[in-house]
Residue frames as qw, qx, qy, qz and C-alpha x, y, z in Angstrom:
[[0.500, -0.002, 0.823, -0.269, -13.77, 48.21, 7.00],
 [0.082, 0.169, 0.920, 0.344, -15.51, 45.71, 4.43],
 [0.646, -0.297, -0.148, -0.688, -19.32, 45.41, 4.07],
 [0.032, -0.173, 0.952, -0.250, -20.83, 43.19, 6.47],
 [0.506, -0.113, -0.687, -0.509, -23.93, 40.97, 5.93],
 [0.367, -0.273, 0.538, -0.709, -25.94, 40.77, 8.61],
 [0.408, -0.218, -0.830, -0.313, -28.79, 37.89, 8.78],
 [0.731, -0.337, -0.034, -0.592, -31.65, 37.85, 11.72],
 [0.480, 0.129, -0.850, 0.175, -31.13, 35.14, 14.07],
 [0.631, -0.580, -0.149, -0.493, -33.58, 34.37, 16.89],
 [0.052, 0.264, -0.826, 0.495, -32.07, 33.57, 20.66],
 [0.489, -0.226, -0.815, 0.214, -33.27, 30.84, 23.08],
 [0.180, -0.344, -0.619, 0.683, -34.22, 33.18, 26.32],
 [0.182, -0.666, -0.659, -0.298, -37.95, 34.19, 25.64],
 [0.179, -0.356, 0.197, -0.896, -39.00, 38.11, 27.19],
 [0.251, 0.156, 0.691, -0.659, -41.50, 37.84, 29.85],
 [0.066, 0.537, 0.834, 0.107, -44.84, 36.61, 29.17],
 [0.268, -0.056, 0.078, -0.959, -47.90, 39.27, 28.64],
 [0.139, 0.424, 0.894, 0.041, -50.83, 37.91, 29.70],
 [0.415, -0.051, -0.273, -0.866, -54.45, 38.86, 27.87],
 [0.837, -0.135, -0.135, -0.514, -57.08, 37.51, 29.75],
 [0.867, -0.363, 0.342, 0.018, -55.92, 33.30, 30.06],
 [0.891, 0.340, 0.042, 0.296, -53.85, 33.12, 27.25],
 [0.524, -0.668, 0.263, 0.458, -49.66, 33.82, 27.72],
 [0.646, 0.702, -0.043, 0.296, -47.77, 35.29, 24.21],
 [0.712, -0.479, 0.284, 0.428, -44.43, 34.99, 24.72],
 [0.381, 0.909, -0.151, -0.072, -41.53, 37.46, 22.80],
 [0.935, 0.069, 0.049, 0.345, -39.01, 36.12, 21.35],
 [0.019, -0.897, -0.034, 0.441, -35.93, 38.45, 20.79],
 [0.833, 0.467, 0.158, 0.251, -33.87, 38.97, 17.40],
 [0.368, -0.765, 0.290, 0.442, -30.73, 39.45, 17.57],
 [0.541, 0.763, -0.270, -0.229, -28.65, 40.50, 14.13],
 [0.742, -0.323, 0.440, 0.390, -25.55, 37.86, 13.17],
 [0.126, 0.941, -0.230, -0.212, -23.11, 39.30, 11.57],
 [0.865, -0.036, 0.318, 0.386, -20.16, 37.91, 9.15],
 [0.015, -0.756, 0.204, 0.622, -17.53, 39.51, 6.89],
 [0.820, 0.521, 0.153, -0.179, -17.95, 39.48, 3.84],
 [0.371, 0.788, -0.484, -0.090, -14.28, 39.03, 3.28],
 [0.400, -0.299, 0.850, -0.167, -13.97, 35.76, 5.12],
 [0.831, 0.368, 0.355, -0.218, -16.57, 34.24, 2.37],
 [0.703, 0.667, -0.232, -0.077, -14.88, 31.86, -0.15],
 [0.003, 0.694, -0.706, 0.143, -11.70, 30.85, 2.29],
 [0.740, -0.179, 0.579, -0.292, -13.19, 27.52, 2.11],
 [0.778, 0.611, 0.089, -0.114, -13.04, 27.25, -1.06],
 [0.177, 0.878, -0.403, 0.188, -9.43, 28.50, -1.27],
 [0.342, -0.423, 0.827, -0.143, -7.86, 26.16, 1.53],
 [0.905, 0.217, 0.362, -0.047, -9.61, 22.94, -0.39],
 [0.706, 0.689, -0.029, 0.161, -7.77, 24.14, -3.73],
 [0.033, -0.740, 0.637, -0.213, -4.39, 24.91, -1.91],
 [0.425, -0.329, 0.831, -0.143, -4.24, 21.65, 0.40],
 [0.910, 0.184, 0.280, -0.245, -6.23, 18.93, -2.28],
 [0.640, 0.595, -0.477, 0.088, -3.03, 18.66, -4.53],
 [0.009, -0.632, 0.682, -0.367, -0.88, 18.11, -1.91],
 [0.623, -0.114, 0.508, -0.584, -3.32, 15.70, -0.61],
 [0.903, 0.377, -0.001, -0.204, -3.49, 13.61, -3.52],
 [0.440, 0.673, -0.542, 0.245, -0.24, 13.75, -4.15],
 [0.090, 0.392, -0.855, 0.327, 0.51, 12.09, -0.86],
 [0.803, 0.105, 0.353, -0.468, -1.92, 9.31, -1.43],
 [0.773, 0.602, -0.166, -0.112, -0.75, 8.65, -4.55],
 [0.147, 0.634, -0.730, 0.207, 2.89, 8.29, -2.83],
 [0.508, -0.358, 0.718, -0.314, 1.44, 5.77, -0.26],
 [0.902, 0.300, -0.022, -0.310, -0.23, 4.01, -2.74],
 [0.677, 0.564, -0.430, 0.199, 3.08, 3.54, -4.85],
 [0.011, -0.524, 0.778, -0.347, 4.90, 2.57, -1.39],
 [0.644, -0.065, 0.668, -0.367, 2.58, -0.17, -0.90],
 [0.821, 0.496, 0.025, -0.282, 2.71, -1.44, -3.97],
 [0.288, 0.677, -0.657, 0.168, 6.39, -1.34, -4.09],
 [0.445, -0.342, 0.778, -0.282, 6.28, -3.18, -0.49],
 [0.841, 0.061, 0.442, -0.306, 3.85, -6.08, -1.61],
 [0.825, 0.440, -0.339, 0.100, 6.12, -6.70, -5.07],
 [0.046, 0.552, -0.729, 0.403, 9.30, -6.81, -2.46],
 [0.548, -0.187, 0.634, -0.512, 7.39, -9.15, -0.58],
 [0.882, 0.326, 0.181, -0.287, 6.29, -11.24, -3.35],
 [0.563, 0.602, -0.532, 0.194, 9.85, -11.72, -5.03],
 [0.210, -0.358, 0.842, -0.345, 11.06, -12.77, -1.41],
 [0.708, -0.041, 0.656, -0.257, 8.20, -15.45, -1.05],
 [0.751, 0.545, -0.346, -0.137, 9.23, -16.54, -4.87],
 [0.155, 0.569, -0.762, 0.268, 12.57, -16.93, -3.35],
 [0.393, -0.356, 0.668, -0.522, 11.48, -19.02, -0.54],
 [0.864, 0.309, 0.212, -0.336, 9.13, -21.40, -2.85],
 [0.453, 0.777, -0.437, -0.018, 12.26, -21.42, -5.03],
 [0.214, -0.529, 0.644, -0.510, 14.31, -22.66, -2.21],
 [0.699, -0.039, 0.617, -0.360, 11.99, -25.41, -0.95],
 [0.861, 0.455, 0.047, -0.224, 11.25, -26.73, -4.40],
 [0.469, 0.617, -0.579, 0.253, 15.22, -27.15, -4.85],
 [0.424, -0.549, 0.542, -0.474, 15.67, -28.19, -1.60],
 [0.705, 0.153, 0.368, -0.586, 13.47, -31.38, -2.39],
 [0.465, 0.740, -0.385, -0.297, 15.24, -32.07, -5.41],
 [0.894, -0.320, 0.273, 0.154, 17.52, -35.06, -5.97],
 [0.580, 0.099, 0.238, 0.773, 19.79, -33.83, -8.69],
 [0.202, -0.387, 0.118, 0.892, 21.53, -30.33, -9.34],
 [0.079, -0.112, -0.640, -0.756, 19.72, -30.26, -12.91],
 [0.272, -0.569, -0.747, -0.211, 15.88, -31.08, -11.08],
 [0.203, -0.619, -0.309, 0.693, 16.53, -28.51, -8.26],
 [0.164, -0.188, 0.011, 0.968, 17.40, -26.06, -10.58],
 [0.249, -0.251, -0.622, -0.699, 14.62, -26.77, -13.02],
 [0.297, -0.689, -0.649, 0.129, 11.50, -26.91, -9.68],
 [0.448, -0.319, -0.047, 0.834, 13.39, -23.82, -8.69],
 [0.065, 0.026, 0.582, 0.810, 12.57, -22.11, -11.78],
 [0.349, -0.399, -0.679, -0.508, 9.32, -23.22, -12.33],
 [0.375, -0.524, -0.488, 0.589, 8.36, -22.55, -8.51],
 [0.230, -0.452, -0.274, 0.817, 9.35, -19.15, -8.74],
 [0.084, -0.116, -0.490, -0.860, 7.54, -18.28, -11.81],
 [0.319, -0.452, -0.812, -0.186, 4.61, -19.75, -10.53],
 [0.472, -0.538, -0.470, 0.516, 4.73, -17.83, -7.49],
 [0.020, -0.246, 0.074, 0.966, 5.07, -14.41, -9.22],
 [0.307, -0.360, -0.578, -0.665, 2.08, -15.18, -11.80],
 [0.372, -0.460, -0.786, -0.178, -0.02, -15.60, -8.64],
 [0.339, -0.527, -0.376, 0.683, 1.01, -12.76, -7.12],
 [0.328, 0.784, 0.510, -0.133, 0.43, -10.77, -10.48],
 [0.317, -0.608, 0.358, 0.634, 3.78, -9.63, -10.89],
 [0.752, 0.644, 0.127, -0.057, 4.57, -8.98, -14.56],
 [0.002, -0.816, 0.551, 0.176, 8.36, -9.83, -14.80],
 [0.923, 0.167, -0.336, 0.084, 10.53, -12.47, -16.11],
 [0.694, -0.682, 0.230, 0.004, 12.56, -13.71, -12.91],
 [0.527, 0.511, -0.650, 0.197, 16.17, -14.53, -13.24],
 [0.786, -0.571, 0.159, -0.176, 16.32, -17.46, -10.50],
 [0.462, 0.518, -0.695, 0.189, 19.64, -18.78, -9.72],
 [0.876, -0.425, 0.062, -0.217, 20.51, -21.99, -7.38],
 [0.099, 0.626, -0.760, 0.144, 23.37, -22.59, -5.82],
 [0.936, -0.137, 0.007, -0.325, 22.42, -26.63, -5.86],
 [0.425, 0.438, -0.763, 0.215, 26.24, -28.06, -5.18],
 [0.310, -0.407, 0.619, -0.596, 25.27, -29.34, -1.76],
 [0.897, 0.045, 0.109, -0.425, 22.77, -31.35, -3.05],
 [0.721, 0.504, -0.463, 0.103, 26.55, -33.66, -4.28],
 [0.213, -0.604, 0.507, -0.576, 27.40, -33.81, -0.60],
 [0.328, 0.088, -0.937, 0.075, 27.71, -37.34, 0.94],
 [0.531, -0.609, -0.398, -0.434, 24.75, -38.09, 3.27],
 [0.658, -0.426, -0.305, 0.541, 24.75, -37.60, 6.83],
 [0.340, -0.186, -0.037, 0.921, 26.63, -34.07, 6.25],
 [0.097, -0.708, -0.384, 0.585, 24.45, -31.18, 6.97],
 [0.322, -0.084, 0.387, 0.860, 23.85, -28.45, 3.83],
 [0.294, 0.687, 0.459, -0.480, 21.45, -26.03, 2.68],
 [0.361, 0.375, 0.485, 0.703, 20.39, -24.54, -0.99],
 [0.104, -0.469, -0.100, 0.872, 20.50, -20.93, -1.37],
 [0.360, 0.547, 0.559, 0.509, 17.99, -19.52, -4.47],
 [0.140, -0.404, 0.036, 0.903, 18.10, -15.92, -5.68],
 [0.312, 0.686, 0.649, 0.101, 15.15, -14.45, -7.46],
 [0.150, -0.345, 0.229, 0.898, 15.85, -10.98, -9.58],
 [0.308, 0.745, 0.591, 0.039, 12.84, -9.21, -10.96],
 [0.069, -0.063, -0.026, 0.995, 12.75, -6.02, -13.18],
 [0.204, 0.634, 0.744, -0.062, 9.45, -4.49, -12.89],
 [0.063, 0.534, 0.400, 0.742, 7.88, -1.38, -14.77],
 [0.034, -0.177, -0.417, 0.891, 7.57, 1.30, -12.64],
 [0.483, -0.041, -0.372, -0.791, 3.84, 1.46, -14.83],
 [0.616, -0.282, -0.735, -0.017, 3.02, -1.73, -13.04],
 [0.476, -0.081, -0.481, 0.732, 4.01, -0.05, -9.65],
 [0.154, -0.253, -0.155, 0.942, 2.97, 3.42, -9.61],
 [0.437, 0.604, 0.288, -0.601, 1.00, 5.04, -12.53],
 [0.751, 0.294, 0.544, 0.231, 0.41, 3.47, -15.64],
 [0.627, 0.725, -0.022, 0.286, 2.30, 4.63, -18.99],
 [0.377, -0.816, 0.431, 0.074, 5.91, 5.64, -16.09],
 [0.783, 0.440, -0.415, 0.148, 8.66, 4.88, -17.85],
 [0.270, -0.689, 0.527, -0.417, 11.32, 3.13, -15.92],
 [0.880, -0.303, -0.317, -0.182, 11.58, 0.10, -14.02],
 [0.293, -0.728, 0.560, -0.266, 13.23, -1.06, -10.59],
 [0.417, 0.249, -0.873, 0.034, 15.12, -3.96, -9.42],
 [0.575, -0.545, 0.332, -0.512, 13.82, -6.17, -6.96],
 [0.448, 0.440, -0.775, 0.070, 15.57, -9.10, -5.44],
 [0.770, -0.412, 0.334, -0.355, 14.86, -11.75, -2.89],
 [0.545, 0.454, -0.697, 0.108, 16.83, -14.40, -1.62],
 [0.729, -0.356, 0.319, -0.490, 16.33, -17.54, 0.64],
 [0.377, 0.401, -0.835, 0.002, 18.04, -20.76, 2.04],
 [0.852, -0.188, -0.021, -0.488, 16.50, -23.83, 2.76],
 [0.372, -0.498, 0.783, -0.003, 18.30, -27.02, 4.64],
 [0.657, 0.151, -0.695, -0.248, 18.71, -30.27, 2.91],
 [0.914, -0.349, 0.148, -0.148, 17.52, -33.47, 5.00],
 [0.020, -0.793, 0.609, -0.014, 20.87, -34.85, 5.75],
 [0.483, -0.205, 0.831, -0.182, 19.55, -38.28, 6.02],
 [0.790, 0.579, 0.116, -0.166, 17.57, -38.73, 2.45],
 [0.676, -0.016, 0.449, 0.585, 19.42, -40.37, -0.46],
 [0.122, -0.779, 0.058, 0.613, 20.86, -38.27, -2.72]]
């Protein structure tokens, strides 16, 4: 067996009174508590085993919420994109609100990418009266250093895409 460290430790249930005369002195009893000294320090140990592991999966959720909220920002580009074409009266103004939409809409989300928006604006040549919608497509690469942990080389795609009806009853 180990050594074992003992320490004094006083218990709740008091010995019978002695009385002297009127006054009552009450004994307390001490009992010994006892630990092994080979259990001292496993606190220490299970922090330094399980805190990497722990960080490390923070550091993952982090970078999966970050990931979500640029995926989520490239769609609502798209979707600003979309309306702002939508709204348009020529192919050449859609594309150009389009554009300028969906940049806007990343700078204010903080992205740091140059979008590649495309707009499928033929519908907008469609006779009134006849039903048609414009489709824009937003394509971001971002720096996994923006994303994750700064100086990560790398970068991912992200893409969003959204269609928006044309009033069928506006001139064109």
């Amino acid at each position: 067996m180990g050594l074992v460290a003992c320490s004094p430790a006083h218990t709740t249930n008091p010995m019978p009174p002695r009385t002297r005369g009127m006054s009552v002195t009450w004994r307390v009893a001490v009992k010994p508590t006892c630990s092994r000294s080979s259990d001292r320090g496993n606190a220490t140990l299970e922090t330094a085993i399980l805190a990497p592991g722990l960080l490390l999966l923070i550091a993952v959720l982090i970078g999966v919420g970050r990931t979500q909220h640029a995926h989520q920002a490239v769609e609502s580009a798209a979707r600003d994109a979309a309306r702002q074409a939508s709204i348009a009266r020529t192919p050449a103004a859609a594309t150009a609100q389009a554009t300028s939409s969906a940049h806007e809409a990343l700078r204010r989300e903080g992205l740091r990418c140059h979008p590649l928006v495309t707009v499928n604006a033929a519908p907008l040549e469609r006779p009134v009266g006849v039903p048609a919608t414009i489709t824009a497509q937003v394509i971001c690469q971002l720096p996994l250093s923006d994303l994750l942990i700064p100086g990560l080389p790398g970068s991912t795609r992200v893409e969003g895409r959204f269609s928006s009806p044309i009033d069928p009853y506006r001139g064109r």
